[in-house]
RODO-2510 file (C-alpha; in nm, 4 decimals, decimal comma):
residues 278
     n   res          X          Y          Z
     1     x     1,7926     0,2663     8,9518
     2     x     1,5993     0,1342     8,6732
     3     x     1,8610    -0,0765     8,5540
     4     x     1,8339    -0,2863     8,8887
     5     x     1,4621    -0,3755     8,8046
     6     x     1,5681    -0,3530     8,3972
     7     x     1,8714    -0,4532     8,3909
     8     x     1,8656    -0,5976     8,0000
     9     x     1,6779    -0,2328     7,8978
    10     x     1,8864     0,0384     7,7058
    11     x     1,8685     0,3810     7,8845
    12     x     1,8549     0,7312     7,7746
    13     x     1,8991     1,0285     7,9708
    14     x     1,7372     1,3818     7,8072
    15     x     1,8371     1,6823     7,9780
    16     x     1,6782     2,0136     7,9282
    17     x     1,8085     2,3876     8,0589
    18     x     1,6663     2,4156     8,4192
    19     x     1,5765     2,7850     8,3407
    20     x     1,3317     2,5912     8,0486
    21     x     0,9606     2,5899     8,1066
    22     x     0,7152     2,2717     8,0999
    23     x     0,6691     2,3415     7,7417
    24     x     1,0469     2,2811     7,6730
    25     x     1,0079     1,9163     7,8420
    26     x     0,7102     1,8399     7,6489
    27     x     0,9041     1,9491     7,3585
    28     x     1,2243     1,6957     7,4480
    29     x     0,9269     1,4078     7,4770
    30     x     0,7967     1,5042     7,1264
    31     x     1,1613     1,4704     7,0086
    32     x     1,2397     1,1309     7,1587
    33     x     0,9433     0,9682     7,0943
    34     x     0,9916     1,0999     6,7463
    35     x     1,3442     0,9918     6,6861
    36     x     1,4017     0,7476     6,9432
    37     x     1,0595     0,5550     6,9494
    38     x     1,1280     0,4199     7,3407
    39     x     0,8764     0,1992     7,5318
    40     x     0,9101     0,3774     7,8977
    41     x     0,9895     0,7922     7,9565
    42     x     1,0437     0,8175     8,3531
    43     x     1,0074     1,1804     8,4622
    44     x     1,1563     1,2585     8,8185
    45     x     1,0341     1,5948     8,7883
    46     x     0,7698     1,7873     8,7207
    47     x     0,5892     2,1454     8,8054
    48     x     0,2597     2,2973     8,9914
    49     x    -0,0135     2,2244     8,7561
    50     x    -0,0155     2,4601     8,4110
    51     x    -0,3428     2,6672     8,3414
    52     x    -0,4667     2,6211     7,9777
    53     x    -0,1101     2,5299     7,8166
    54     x    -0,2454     2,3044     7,5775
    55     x     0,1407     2,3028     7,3766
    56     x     0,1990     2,1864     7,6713
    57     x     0,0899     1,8785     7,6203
    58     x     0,2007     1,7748     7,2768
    59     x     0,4790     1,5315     7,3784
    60     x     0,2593     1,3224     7,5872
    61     x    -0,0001     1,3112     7,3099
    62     x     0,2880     1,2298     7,1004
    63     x     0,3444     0,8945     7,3371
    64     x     0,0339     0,8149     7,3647
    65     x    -0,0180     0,8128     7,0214
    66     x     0,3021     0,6125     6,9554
    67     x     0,2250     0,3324     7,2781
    68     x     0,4947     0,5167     7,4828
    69     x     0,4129     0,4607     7,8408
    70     x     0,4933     0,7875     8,0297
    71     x     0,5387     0,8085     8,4084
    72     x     0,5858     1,0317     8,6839
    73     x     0,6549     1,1245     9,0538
    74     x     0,3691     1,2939     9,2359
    75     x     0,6374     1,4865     9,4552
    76     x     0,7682     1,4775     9,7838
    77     x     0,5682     1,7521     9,9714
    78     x     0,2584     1,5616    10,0098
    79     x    -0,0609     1,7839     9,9378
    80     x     0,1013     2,0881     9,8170
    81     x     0,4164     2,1600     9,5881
    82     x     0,6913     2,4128     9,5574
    83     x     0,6051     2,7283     9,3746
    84     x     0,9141     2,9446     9,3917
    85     x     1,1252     2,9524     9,7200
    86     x     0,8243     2,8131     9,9106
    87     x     0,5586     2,5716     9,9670
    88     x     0,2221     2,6568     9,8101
    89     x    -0,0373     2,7489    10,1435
    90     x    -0,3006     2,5770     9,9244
    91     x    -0,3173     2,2088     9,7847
    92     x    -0,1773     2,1728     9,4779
    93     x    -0,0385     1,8308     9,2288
    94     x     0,2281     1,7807     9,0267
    95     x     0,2209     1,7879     8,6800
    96     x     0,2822     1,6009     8,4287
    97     x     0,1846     1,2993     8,7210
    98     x    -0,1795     1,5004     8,7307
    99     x    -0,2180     1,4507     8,3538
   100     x    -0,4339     1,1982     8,2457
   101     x    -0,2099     1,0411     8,0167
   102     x     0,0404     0,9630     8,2367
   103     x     0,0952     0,6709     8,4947
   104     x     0,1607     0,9069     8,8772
   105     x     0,4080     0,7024     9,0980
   106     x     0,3627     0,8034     9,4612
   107     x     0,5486     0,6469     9,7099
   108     x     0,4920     0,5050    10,1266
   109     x     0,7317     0,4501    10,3743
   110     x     0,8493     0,0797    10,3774
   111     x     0,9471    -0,0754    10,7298
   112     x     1,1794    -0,3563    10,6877
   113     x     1,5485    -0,5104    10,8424
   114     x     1,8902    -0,4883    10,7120
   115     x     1,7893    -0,8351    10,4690
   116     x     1,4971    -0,6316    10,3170
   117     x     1,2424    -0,8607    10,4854
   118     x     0,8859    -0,6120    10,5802
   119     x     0,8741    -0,5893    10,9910
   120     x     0,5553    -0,4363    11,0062
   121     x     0,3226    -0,2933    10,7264
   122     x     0,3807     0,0047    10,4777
   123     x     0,2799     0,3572    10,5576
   124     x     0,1668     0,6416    10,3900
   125     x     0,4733     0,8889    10,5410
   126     x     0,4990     1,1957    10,6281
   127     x     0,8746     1,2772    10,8782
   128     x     0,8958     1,4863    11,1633
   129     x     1,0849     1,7578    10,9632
   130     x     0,8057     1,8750    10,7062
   131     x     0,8795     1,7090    10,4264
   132     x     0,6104     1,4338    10,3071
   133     x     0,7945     1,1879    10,1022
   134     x     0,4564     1,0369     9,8454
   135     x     0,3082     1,3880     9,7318
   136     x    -0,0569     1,3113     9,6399
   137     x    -0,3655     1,5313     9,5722
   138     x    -0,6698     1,6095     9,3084
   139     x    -0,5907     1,8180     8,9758
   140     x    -0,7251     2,1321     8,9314
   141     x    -0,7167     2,1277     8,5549
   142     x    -0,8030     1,7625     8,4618
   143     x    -1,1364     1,5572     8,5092
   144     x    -1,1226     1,2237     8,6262
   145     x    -1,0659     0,9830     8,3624
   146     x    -1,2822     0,7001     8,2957
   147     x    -1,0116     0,4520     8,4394
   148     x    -1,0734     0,6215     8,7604
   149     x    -1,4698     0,5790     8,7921
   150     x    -1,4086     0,2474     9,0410
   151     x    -1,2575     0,5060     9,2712
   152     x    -1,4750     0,8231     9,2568
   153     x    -1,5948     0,8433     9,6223
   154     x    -1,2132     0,9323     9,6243
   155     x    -1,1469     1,1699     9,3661
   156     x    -1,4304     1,3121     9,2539
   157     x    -1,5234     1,4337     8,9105
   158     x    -1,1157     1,5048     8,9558
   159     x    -0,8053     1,3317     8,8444
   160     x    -0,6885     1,1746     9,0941
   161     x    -0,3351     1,0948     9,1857
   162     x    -0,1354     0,8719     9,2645
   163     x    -0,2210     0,5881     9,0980
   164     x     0,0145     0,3519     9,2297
   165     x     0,3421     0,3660     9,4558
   166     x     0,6717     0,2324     9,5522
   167     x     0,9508     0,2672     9,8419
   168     x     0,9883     0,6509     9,8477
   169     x     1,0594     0,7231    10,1870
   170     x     1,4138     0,8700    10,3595
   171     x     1,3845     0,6613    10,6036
   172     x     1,4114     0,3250    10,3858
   173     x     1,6362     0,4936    10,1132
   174     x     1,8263     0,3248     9,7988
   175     x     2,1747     0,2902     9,7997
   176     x     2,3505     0,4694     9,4717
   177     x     2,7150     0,4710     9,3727
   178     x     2,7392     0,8511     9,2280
   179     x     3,0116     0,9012     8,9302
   180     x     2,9690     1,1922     8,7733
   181     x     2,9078     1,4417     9,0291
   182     x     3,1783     1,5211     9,2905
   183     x     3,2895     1,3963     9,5409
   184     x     3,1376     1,0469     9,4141
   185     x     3,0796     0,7176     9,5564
   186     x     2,8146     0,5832     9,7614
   187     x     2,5149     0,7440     9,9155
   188     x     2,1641     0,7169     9,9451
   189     x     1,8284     0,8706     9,6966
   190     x     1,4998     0,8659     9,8264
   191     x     1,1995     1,0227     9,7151
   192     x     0,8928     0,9740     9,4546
   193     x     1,2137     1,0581     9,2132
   194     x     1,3625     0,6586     9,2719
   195     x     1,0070     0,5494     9,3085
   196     x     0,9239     0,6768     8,9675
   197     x     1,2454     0,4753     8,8456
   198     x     1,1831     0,1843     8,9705
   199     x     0,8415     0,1438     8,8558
   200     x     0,9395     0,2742     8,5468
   201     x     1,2460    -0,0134     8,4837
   202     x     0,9594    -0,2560     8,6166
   203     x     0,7319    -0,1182     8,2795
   204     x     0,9709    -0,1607     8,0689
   205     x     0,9898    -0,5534     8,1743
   206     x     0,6207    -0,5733     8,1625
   207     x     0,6871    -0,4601     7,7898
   208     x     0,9012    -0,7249     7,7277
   209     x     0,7278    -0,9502     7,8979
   210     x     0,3873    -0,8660     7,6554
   211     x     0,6520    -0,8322     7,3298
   212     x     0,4756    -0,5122     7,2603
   213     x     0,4933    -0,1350     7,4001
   214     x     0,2010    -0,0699     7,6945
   215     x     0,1157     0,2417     7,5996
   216     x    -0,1504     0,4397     7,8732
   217     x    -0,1481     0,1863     8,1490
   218     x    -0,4354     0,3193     8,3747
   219     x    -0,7025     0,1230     8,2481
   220     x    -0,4925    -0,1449     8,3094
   221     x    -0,3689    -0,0869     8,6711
   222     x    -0,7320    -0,0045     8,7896
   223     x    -0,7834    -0,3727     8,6931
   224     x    -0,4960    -0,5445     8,8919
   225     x    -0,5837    -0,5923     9,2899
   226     x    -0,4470    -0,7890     9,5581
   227     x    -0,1378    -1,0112     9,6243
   228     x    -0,2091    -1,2416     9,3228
   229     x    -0,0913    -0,9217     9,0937
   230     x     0,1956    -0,8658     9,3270
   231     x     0,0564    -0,5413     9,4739
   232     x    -0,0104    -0,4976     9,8593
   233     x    -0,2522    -0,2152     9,9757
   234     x    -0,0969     0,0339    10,2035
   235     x    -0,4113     0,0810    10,4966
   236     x    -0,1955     0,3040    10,7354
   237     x    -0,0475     0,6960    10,7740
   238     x    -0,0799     1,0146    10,5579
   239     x     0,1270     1,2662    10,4035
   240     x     0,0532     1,5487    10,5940
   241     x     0,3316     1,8635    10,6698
   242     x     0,2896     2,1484    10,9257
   243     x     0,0488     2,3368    10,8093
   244     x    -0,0504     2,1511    10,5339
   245     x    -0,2791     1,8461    10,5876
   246     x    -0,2425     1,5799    10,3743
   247     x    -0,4269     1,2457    10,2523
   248     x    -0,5270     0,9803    10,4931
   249     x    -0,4087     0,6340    10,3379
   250     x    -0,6903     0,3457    10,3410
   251     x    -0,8479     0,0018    10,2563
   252     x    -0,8659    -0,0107     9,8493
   253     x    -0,7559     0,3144     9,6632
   254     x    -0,6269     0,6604     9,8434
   255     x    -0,4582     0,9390     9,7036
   256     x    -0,1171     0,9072     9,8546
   257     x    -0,0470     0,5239     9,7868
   258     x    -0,3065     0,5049     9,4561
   259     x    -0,3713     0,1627     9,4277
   260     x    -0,1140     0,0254     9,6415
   261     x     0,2682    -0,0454     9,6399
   262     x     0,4351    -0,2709     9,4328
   263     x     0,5550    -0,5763     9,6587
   264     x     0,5872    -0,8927     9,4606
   265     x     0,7975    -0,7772     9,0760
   266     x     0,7450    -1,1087     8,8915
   267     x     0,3278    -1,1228     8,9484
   268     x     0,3108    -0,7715     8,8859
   269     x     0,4947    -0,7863     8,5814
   270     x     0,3225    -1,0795     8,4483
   271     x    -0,0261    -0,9360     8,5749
   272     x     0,0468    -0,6021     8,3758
   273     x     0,1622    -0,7341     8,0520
   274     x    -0,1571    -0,9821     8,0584
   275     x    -0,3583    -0,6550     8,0884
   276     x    -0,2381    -0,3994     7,9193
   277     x    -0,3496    -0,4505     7,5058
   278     x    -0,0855    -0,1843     7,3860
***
């Protein structure tokens, strides 16, 4: 997926033990952004927010340090996330997308015909089956950061996330030719997982396009508005399940689209690289 919006970037895939804990990913970033020195880490996963694990949050101080732009999906139950075998019953966000130093990729639900051409505008999405595809919500654990004061009668004193979103939903899925795992071939990924992917491969050309890593960019986004950066606002829908009610998308920033989807790559590319220092 990110090589279709990167396609000159070199990938790396990390894998850790699914049994690991948080810490153990954090660890893996402190490793590659020690040995391997990338622009872009894309995480497609995450967990309910850690209490007080500062370890925790070495490797992402490690990138930051280093100018390694880190992002991640806000999940795909829209208010609330999986702890255990089951939904949380209150609202919850996704870490590492809550933390501060990292760029949270939520996704709406884009309508458009078999050529790809928009039929009506995006939506914040939640289907009829439960499962909100552009998880979204306010951290318990981190303050808002100072990037975020232009949206406080949103968040809060709270992070806030997402910050920004692209095609997520099941009902406008990706089409991916599958290799490894059996039986293969072609199917279809959906999810704040591809979202996260392809706004991470479209990072990584905003790198190349500013000849320098990006490092943190929410400063920058929160300066980027409107069609001229390539970005359109989603106004429309929320991420609500049953039993869980979610964020109401709206003009300018809401929770479950942040500061709207991606929908022109060459502006927002050029916009980002212009105004991100590194």
């Amino acid at each position: 997926m990110m090589h279709a919006f990167a396609p000159g970037a070199t990938l790396i895939y990390v894998e850790v033990a699914a049994a690991d804990t948080t810490l153990m990913y954090e660890q893996a970033l402190s490793w590659v952004v020690a040995r391997l020195r990338p622009d872009v880490v894309s995480y497609s996963s995450g967990a309910p927010e850690f209490q007080g694990d500062s370890q925790a949050q070495a490797g992402l101080r490690a990138a930051a340090r280093a100018g390694v732009t880190v992002v991640a999906g806000t999940g795909d139950t829209g208010a609330t996330e999986p702890v255990g075998a089951t939904l949380s019953p209150a609202p919850i966000a996704l870490w590492p997308a809550s933390d501060p130093l990292v760029t949270a990729v939520g996704g709406p639900w884009l309508h458009v015909d078999p050529a790809g051409n928009r039929v009506r505008p995006d939506t914040a999405f939640s289907d009829a089956g439960g499962s909100a595809v552009g998880g979204a919500g306010l951290s318990a654990v981190f303050p808002r950061p100072a990037w975020q004061n232009s949206v406080r009668a949103i968040v809060g004193e709270h992070r806030g996330i997402a910050d920004v979103s692209m095609d997520a939903s099941e009902c406008s899925p990706a089409a991916v030719f599958q290799q490894a795992l059996p039986p293969g071939g072609w199917g279809r990924t959906q999810g704040t997982s591809m979202a996260t992917a392809m706004f991470g491969g479209l990072a990584a050309d905003a790198a190349q396009a500013a000849g320098h890593r990006l490092g943190l960019l929410g400063p920058a986004l929160y300066s980027l508005h409107g069609t001229a950066d390539g970005l359109l606002d989603v106004t429309q829908g929320n991420d609500s399940i049953p039993g869980m009610p979610g964020w109401p998308a709206r003009p300018g920033y809401d929770l479950p689209t942040g500061i709207g989807t991606v929908a022109a790559a060459l502006p927002f590319i050029t916009a980002l690289a212009r105004a991100a220092p590194g």
